[in-house]
N, C-alpha and C positions, 0 to 999 in steps of 0.2 A: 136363362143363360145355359143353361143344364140340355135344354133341347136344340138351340141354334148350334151346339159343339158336336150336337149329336146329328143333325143335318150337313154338318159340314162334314163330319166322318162319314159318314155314308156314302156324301157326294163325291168324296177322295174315294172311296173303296172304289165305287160306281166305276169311278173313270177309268179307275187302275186295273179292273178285270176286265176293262175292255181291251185292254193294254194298245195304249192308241199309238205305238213306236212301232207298229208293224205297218201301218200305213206310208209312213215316210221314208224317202229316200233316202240311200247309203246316203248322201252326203248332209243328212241332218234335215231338220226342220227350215223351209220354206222362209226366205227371208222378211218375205212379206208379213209373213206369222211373228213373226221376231220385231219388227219394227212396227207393227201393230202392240203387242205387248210393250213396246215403249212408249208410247204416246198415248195407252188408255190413262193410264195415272193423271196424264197432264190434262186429259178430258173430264178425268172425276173432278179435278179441283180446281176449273174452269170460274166457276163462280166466288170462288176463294182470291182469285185474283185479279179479277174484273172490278172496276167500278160501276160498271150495270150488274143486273140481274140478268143471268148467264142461266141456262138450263145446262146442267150438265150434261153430256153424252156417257153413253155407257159403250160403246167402240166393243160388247158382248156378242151382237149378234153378227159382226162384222169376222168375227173370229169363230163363230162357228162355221159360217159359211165358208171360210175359208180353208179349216183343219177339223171339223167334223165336234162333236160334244165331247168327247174325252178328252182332248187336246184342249178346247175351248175351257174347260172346267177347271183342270189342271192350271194353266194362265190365268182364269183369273183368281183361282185362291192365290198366285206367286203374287199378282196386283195388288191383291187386298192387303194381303203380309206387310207390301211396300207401302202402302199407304197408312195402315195401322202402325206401323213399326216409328 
């Protein structure tokens, strides 16, 4: 337990020194990017509400390629939070 809290710290510093808010435009993050962080949730728990056997998606690497690894990273611990919480 001791060590996933401690990859997950990392992974936040990671991000964070890279400060990935200098890539984005004055008018903010890319909508795309934004409505992608809505509907990864709905793809984790795909199989939670199907009556078939669903593979989830992870809608991860759809996000990096679109706002680079810092951004990517950052989104999905806010994911995880929403999904754990």
């Amino acid at each position: 337990m001791v060590l996933e809290w401690l990859c997950i710290v990392l992974a936040a510093v990671a991000a964070l020194m890279a400060r990935p808010w200098r890539a984005l435009p004055a008018s903010g993050p890319p909508w795309v990017w934004l409505a992608v962080c809505s509907v990864v949730p709905a793809l984790w728990s795909a199989d939670r509400h199907a009556a078939a056997l669903l593979q989830p998606w992870s809608g991860a690497s759809l996000l990096v390629l679109l706002a680079g690894w810092p951004l990517a990273t950052l989104a999905m611990m806010l994911v995880a939070v929403v999904l754990v919480a």
